[in-house]
C-alpha positions, 0 to 999 in steps of 0.5 A: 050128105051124097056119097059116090057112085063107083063103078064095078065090073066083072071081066068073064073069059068066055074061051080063046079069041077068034078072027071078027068079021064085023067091020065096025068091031074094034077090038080092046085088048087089055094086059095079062093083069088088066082086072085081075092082079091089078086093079088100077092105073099108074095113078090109082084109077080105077080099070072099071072107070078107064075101060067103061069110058074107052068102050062108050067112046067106041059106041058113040061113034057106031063102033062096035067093041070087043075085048079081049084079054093078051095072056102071051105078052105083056108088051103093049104094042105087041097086045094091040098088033094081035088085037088088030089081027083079030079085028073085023076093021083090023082096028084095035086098043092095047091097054096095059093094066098101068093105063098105057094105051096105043091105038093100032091097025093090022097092016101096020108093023108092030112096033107102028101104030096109028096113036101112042099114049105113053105117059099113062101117068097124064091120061084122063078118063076124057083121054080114054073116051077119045082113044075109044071115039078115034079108034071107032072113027078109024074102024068106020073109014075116017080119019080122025084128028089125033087125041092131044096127047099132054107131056110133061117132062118130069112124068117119066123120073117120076113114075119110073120106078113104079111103072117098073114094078107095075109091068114085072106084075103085068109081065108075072101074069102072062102064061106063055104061048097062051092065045088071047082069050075073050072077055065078057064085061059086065059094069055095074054100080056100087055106092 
């Protein structure tokens, strides 16, 4: 009888995010909560198994990630547009701790963004590796075709309340007037 592997992972602020010079970096930024109130997504994936597939997607494609956490907001598009300014290639992912995802780049307005996921409910661990390999692609000067991105009418009445509920937890974890912080990210293994 086999039993499942499932991936762990241990999120280490290591102080306050500062301006990448790298330009292949492409910055993660994830939720106030992200790892630490909440552990999983709208649909009870596991952050360890999203973030691991979003950095090897950006490492597939010579990327280069780096996460970090947004104490300040917990609004998405505002955690990607301070993700892109940090970056070295202007380049960023907001992810909020419920599994929404936007793709940004710094000269664009906060509220622009190269590729939005907003149905966090419908987005597979497949999804997230392909945000990540788009993201390094536009990092590295490419323009990547954009990632299906799948709609179903009846996600919002359905999450609606709980995707409620789970940004008031995010927005709970945000320490105003706090600059975003780096994060180391150890994975590791667990059967």
């Amino acid at each position: 009888m086999s039993t499942a592997l499932s991936i762990e992972m241990q999120l280490t602020e290591t102080g306050f995010a500062s301006k990448g010079t790298n330009p292949k970096e492409v910055i993660v930024a994830i939720g106030p909560a992200f790892g630490k109130e909440m552990n999983k997504t709208i649909v009870k994936v596991a952050h360890a198994s999203v973030l691991r597939e979003i950095l090897s997607g950006i490492e597939e494609q010579g990327a280069v990630p780096r996460v970090i956490r947004s104490l300040g907001t917990a609004d998405l598009a505002f955690m990607a547009h301070g993700g892109a300014q940090l970056s070295g290639s202007g380049i960023s992912i907001g992810l909020q701790s419920r599994g929404t995802a936007v793709i940004h780049q710094r000269d664009l307005d906060p509220l622009t963004n190269l590729e939005l996921f907003p149905q966090s409910p419908l987005i597979s661990l497949e999804m997230y590796r392909a945000i990540g390999r788009n993201a390094a692609m536009y990092a590295i000067g490419e323009s990547p075709n954009p990632v299906p991105v799948l709609n179903d009418e009846m996600t919002r009445p359905k999450y609606q309340a709980a995707a409620a509920l789970l940004y008031l937890k995010e927005c709970q974890a945000r320490i105003p007037d706090k600059k975003p912080v780096e994060i180391n990210v150890d994975f590791s293994i667990k059967d």
